[in-house]
N, CA, C and O atoms as CSV, one atom per row, in Angstrom:
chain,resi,resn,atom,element,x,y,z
A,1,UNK,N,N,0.840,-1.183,0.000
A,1,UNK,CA,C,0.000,0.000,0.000
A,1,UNK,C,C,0.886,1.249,0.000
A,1,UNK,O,O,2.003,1.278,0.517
A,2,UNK,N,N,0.287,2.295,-0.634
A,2,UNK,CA,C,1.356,3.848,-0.916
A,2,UNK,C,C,0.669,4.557,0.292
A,2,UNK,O,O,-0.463,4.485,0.771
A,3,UNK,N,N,2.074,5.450,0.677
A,3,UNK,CA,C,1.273,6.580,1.536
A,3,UNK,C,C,0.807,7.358,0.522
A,3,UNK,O,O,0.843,7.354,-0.709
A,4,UNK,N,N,0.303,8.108,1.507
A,4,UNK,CA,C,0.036,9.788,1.355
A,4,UNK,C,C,1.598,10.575,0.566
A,4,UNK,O,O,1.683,11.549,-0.182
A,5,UNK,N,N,2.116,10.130,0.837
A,5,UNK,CA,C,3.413,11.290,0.234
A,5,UNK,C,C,3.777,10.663,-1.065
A,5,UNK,O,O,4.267,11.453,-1.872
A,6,UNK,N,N,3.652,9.401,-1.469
A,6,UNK,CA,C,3.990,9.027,-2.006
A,6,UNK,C,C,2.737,8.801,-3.973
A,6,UNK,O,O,2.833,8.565,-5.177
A,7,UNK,N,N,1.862,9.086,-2.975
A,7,UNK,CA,C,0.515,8.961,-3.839
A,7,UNK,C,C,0.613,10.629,-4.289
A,7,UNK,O,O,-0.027,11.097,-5.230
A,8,UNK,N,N,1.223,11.144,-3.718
A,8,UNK,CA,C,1.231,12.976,-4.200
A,8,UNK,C,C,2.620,13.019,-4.915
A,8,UNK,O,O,2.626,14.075,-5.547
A,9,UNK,N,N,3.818,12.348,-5.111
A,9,UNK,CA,C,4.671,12.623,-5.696
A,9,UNK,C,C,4.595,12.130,-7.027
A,9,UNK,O,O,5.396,12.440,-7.909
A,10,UNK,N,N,3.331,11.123,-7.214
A,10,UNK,CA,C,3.066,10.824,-8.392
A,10,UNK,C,C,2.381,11.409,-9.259
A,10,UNK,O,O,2.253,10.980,-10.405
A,11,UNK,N,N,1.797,12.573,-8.779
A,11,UNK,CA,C,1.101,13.600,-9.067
A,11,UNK,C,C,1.720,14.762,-10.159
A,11,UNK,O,O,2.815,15.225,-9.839
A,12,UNK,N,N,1.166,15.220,-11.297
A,12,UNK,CA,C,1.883,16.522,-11.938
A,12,UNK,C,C,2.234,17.617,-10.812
A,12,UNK,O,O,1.903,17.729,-9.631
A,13,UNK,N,N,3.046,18.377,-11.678
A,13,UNK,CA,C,3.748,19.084,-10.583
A,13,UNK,C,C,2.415,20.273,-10.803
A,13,UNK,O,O,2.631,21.089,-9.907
A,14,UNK,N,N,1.584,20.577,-11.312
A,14,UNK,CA,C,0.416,21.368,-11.414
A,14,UNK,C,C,-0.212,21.004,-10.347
A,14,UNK,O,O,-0.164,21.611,-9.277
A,15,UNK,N,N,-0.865,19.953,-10.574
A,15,UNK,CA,C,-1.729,19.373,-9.057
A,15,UNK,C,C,-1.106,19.493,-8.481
A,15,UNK,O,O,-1.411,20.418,-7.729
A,16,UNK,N,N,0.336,18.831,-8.133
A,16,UNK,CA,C,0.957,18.937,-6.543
A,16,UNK,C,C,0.490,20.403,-5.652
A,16,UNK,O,O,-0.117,20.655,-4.612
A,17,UNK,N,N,1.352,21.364,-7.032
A,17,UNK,CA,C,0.902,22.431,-6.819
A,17,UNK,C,C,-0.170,23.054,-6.238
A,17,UNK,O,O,0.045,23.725,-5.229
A,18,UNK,N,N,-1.576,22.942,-6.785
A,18,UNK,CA,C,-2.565,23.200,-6.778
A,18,UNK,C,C,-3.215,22.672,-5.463
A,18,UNK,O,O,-4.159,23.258,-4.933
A,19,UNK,N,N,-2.567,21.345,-4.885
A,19,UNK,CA,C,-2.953,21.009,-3.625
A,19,UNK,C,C,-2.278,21.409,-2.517
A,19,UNK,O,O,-2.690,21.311,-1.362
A,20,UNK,N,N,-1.234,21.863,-2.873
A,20,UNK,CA,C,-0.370,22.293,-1.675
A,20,UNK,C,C,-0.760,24.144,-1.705
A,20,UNK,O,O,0.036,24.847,-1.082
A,21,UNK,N,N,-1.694,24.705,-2.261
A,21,UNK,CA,C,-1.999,26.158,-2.610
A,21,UNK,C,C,-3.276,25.804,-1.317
A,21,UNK,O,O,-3.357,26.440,-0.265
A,22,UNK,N,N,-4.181,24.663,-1.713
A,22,UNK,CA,C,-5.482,24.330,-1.300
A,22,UNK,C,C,-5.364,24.175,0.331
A,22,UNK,O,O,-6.137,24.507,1.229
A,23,UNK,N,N,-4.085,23.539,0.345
A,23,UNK,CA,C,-3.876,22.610,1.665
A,23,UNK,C,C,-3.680,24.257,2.680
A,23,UNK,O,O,-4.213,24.504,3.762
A,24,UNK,N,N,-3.044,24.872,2.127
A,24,UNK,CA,C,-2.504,26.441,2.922
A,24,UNK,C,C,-3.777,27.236,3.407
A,24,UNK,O,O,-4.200,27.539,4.522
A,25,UNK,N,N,-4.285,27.487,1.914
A,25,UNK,CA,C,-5.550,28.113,2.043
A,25,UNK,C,C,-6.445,27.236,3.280
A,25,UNK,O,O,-6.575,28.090,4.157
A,26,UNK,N,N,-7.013,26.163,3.696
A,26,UNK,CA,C,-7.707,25.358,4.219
A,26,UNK,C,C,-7.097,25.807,5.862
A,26,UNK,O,O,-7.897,26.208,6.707
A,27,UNK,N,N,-5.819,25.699,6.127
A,27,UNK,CA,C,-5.091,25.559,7.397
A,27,UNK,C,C,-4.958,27.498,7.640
A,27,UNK,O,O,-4.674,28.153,8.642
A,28,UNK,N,N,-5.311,27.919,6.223
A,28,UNK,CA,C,-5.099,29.454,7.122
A,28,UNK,C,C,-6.463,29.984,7.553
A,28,UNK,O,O,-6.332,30.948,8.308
A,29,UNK,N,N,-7.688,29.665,7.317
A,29,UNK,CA,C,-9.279,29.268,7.186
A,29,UNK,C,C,-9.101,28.616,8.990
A,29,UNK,O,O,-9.429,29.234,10.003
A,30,UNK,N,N,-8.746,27.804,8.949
A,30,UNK,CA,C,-8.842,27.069,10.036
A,30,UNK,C,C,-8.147,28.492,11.139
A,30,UNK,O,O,-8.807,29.201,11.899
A,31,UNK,N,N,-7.338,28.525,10.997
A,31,UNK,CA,C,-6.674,29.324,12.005
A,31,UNK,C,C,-7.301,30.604,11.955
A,31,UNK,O,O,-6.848,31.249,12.901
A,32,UNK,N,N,-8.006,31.189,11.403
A,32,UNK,CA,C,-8.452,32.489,11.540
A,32,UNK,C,C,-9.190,32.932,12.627
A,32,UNK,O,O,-8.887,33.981,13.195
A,33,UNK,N,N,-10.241,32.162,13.022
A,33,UNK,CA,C,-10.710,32.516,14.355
A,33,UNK,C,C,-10.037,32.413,15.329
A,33,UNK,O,O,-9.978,33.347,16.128
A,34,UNK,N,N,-9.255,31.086,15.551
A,34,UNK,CA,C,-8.413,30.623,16.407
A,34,UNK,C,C,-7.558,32.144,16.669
A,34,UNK,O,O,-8.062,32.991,17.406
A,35,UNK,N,N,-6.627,32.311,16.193
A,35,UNK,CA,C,-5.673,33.202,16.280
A,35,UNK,C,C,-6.183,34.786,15.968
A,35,UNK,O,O,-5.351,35.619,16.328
A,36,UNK,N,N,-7.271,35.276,15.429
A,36,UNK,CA,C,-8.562,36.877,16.154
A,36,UNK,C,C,-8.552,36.406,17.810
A,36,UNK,O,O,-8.288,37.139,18.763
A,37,UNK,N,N,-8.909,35.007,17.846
A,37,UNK,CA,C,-9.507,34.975,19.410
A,37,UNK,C,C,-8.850,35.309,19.939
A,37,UNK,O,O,-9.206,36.245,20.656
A,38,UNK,N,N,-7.173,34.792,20.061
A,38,UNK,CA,C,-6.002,35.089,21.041
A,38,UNK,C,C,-5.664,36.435,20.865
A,38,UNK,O,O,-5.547,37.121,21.880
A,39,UNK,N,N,-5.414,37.148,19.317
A,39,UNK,CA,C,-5.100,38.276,19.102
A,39,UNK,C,C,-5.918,39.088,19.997
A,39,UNK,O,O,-5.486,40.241,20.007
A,40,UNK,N,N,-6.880,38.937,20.714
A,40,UNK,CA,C,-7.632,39.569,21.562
A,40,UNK,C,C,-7.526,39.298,22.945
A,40,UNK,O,O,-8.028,40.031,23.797
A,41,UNK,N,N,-6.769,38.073,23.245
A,41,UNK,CA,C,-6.384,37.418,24.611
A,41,UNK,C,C,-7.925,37.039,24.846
A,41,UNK,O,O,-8.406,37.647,25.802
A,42,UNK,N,N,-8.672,36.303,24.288
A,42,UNK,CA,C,-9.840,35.981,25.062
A,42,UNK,C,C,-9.552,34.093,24.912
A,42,UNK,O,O,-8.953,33.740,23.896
A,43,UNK,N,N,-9.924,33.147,25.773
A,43,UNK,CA,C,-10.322,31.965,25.684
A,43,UNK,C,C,-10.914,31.571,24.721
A,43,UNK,O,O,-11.306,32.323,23.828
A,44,UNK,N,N,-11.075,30.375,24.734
A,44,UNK,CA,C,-12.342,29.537,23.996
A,44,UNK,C,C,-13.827,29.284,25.158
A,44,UNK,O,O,-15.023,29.073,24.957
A,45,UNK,N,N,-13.041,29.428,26.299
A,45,UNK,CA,C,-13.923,29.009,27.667
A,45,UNK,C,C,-14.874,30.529,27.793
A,45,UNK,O,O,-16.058,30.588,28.125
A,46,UNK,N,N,-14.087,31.551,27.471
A,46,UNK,CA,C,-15.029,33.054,27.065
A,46,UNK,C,C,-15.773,33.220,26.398
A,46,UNK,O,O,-16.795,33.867,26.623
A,47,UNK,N,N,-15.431,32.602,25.232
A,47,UNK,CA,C,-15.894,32.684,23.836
A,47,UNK,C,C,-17.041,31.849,24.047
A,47,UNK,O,O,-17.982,32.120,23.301
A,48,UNK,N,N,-17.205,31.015,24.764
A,48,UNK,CA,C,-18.028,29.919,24.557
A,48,UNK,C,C,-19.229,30.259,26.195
A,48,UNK,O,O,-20.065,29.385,26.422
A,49,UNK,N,N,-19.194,31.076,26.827
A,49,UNK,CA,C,-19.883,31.678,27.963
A,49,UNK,C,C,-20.727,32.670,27.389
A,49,UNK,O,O,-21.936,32.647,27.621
A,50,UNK,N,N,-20.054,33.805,26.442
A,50,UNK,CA,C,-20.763,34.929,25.570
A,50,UNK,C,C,-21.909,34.249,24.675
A,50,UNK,O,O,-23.041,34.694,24.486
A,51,UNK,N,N,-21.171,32.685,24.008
A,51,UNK,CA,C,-22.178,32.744,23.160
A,51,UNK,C,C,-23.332,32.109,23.360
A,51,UNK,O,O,-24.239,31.901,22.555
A,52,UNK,N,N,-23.190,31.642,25.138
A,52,UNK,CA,C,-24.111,30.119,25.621
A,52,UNK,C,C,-23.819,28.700,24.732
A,52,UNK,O,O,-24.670,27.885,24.376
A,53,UNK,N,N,-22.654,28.662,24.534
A,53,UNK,CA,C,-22.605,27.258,23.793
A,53,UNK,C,C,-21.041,26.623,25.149
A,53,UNK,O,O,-20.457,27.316,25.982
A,54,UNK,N,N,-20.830,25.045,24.804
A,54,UNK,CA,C,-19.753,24.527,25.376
A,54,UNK,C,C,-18.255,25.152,24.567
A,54,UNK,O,O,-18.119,25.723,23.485
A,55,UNK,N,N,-17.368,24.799,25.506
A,55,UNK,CA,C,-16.296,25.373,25.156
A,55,UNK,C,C,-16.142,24.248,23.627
A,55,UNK,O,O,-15.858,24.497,22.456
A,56,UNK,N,N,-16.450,23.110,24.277
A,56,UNK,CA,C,-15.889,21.916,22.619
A,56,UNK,C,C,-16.418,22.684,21.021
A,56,UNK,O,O,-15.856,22.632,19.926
A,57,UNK,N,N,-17.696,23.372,21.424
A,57,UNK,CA,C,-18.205,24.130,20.149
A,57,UNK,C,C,-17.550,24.523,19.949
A,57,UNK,O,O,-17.006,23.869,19.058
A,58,UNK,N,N,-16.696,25.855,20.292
A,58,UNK,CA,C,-16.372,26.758,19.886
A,58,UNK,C,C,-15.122,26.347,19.200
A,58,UNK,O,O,-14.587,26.835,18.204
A,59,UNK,N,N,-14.615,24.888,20.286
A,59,UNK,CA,C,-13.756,24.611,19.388
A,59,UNK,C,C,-13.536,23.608,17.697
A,59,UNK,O,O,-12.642,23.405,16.876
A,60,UNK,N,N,-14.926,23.242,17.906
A,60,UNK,CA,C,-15.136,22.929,16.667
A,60,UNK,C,C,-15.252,24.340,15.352
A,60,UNK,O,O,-14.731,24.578,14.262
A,61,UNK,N,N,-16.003,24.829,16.037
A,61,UNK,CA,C,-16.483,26.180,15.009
A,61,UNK,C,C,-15.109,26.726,14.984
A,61,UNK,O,O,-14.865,26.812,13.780
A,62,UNK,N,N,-14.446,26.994,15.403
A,62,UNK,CA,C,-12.948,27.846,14.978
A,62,UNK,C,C,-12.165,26.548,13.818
A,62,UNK,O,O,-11.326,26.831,12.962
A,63,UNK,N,N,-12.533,25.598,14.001
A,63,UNK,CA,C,-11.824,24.324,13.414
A,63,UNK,C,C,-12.873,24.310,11.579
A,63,UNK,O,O,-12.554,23.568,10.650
A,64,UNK,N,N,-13.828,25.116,11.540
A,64,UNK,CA,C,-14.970,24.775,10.127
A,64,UNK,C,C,-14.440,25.870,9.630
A,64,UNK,O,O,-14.192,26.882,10.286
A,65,UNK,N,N,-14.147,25.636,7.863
A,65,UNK,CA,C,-14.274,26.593,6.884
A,65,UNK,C,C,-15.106,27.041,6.415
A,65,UNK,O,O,-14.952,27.890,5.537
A,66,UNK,N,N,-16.440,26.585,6.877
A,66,UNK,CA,C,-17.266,26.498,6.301
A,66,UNK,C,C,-18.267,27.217,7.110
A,66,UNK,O,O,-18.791,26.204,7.573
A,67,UNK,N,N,-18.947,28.195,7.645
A,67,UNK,CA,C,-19.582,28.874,8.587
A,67,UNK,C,C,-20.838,29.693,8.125
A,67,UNK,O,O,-20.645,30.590,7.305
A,68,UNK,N,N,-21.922,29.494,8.515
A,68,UNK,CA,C,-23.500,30.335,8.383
A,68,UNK,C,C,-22.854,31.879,8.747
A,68,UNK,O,O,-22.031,32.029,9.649
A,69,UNK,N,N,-23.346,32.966,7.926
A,69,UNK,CA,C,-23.065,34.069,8.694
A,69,UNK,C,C,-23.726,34.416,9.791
A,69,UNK,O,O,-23.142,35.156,10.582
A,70,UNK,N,N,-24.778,34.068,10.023
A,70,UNK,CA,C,-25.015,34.174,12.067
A,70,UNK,C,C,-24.188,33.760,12.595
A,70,UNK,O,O,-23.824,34.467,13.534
A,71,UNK,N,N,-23.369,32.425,12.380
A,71,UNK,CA,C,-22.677,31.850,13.240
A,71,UNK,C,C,-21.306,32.132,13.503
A,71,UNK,O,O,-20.615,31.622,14.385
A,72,UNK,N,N,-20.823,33.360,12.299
A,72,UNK,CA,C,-19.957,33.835,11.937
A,72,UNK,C,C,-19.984,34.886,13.344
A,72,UNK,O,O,-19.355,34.842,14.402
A,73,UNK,N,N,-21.345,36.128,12.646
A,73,UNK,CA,C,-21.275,37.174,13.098
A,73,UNK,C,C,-21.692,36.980,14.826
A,73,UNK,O,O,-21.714,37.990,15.529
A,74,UNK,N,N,-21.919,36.009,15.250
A,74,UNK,CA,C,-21.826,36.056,16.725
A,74,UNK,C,C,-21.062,35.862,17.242
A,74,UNK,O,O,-20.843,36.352,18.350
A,75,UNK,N,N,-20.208,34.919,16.544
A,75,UNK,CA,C,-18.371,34.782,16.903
A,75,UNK,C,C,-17.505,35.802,17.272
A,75,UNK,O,O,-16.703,35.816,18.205
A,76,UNK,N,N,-17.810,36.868,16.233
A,76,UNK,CA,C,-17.189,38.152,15.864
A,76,UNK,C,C,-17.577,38.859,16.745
A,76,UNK,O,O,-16.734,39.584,17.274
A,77,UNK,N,N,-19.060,38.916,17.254
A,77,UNK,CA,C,-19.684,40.006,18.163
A,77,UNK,C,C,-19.676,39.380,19.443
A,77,UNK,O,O,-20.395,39.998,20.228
A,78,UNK,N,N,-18.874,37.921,20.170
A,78,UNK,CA,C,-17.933,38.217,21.343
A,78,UNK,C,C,-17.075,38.318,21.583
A,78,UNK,O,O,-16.546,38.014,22.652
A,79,UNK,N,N,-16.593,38.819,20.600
A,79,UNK,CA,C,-14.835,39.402,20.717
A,79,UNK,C,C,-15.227,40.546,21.029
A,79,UNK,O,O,-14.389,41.190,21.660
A,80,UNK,N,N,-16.311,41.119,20.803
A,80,UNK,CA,C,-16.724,42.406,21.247
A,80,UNK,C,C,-16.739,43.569,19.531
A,80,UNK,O,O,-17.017,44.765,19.444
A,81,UNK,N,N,-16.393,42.744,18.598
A,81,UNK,CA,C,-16.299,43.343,17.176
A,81,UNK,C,C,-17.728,43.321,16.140
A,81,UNK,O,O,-18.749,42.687,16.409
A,82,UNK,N,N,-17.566,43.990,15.167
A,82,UNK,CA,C,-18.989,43.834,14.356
A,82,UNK,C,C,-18.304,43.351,13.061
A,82,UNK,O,O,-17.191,43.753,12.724
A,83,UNK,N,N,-19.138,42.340,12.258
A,83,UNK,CA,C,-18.755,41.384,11.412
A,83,UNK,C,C,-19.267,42.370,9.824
A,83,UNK,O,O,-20.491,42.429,9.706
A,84,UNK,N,N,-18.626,42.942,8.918
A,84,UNK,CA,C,-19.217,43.348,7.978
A,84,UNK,C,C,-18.572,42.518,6.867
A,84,UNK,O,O,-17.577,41.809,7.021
A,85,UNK,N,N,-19.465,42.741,5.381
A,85,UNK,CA,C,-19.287,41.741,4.791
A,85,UNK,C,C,-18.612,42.370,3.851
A,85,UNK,O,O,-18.569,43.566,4.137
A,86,UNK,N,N,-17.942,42.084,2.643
A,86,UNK,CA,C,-17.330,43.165,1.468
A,86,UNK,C,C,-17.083,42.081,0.535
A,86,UNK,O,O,-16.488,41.038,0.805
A,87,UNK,N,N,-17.815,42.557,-1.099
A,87,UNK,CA,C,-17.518,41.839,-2.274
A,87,UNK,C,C,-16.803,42.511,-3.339
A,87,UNK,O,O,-17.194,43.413,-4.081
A,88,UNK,N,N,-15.347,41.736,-3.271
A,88,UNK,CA,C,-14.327,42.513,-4.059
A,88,UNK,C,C,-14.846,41.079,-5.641
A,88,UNK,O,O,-15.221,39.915,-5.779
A,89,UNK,N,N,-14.351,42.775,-6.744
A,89,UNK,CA,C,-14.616,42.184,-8.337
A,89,UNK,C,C,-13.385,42.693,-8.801
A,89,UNK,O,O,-12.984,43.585,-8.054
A,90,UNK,N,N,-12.596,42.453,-9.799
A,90,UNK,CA,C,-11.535,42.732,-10.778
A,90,UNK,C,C,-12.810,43.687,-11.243
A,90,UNK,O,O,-14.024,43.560,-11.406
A,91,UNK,N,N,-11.534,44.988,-11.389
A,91,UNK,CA,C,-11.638,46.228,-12.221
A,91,UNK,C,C,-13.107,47.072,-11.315
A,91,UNK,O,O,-13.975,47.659,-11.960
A,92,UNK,N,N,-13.133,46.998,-10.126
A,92,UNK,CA,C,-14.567,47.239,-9.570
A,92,UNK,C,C,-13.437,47.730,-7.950
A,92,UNK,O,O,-12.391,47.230,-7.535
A,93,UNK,N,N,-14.250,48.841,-7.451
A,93,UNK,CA,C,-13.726,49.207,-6.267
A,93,UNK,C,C,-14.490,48.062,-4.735
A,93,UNK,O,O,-15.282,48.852,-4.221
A,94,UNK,N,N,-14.534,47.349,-4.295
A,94,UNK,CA,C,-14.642,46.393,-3.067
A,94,UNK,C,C,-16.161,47.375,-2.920
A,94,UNK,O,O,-16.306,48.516,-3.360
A,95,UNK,N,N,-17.269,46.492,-2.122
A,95,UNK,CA,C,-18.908,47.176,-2.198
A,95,UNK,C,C,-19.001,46.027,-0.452
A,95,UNK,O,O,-18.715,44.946,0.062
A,96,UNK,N,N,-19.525,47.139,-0.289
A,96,UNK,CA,C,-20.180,46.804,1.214
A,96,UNK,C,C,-21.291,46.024,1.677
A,96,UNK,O,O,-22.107,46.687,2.318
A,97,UNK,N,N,-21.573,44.741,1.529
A,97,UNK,CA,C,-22.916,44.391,1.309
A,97,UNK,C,C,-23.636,44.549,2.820
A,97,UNK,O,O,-23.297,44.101,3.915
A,98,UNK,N,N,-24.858,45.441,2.377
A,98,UNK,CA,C,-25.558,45.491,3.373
A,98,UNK,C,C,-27.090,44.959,4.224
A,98,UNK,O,O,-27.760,44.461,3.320
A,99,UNK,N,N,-27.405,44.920,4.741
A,99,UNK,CA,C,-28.555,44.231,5.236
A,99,UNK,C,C,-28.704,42.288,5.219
A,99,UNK,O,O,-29.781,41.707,5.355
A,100,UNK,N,N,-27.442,41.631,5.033
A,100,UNK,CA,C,-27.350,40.849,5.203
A,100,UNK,C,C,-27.192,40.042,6.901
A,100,UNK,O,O,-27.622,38.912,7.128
A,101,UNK,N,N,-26.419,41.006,8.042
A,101,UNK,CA,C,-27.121,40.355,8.888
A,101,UNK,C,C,-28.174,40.810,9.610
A,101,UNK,O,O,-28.479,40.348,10.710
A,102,UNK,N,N,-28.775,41.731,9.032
A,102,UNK,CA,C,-29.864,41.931,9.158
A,102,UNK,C,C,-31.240,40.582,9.281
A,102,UNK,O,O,-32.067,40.140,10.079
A,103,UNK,N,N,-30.775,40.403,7.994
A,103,UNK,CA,C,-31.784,39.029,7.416
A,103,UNK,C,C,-31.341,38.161,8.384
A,103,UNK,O,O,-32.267,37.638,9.004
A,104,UNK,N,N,-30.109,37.792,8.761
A,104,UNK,CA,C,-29.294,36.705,9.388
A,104,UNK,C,C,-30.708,37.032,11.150
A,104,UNK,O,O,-31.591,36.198,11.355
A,105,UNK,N,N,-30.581,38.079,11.920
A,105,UNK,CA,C,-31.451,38.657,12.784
A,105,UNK,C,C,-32.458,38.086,12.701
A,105,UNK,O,O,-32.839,37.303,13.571
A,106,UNK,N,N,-33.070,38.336,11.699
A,106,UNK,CA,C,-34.640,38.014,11.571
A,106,UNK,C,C,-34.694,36.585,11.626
A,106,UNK,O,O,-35.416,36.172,12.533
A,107,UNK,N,N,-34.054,35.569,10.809
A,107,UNK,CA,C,-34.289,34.479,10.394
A,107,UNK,C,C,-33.995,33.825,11.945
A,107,UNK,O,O,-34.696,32.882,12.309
A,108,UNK,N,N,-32.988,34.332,12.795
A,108,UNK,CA,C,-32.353,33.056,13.700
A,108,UNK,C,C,-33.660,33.982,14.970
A,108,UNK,O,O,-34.096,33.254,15.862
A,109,UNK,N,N,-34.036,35.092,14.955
A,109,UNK,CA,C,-35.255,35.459,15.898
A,109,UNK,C,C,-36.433,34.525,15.832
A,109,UNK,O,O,-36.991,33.996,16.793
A,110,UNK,N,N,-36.783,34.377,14.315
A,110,UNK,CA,C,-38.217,33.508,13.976
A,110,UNK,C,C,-37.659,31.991,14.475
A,110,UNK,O,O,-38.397,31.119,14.933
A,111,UNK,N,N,-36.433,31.884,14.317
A,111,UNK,CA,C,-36.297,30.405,14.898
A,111,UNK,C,C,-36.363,29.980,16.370
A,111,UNK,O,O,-36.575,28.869,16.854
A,112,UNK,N,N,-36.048,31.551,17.140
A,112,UNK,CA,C,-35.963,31.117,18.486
A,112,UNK,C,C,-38.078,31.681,19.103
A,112,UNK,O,O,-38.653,31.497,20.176
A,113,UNK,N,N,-38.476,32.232,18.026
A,113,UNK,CA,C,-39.899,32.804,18.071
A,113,UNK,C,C,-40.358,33.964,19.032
A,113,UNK,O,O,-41.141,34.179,19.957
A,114,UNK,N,N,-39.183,34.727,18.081
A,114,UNK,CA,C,-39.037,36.222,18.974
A,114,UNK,C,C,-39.008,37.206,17.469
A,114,UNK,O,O,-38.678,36.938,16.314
A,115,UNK,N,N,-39.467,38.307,18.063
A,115,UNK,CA,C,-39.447,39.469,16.600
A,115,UNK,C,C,-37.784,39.974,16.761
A,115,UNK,O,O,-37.327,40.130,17.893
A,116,UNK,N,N,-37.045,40.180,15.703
A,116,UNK,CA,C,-35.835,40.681,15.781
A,116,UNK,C,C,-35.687,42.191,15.933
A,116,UNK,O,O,-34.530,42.609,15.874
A,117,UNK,N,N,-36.711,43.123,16.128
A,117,UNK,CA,C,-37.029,44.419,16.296
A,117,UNK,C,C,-37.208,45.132,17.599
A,117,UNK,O,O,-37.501,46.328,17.613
């Protein structure tokens, strides 16, 4: 049986490439909350008191690339920060998108069956 290193050296040097671009991107994703959190000196045991969830959440959720923007922007808003969103285009100046957690408000209010207002 081949490892892992060995199953990638058989690989074009494009893919290699292309996975070792992926693999960075993925591990710097991962670390982003992780390392805002500390950049702020706060816990996971803080982080996870603000948001009423267990500390293991939080440490899962700092561990996902993959994140709901509620779940984002409440992350963000116990660090004590506000989460805004921005969509950069080639040849276009970066645009502020707005009223998105807005919607995010409303939707996770109707879920808990409260008006977000």
């Amino acid at each position: 049986m081949k490892t892992l290193d060995q199953k990638i050296k058989e690989l074009s040097p494009a893919r290699r490439k292309k996975i070792k671009q992926r693999a960075a991107q993925l591990i710097a994703e991962e670390m982003s909350l992780r390392e805002l959190r500390r950049a702020h000196k706060l816990t996971q045991e803080r982080i996870a008191q603000t948001l009423g969830i267990g500390q293991d959440q939080v440490s899962r959720l700092e561990q996902r690339s993959d994140l709901l923007i509620s779940t984002l922007r409440g992350y963000v808003e116990a660090m004590g920060g506000r989460l805004t969103l921005v969509a950069e285009f080639p040849h276009h100046k970066p645009v502020a998108l707005s009223g998105i957690a807005a919607l995010d408000a409303d939707t996770d209010a109707r879920r808990a069956g409260v008006s977000a207002e």
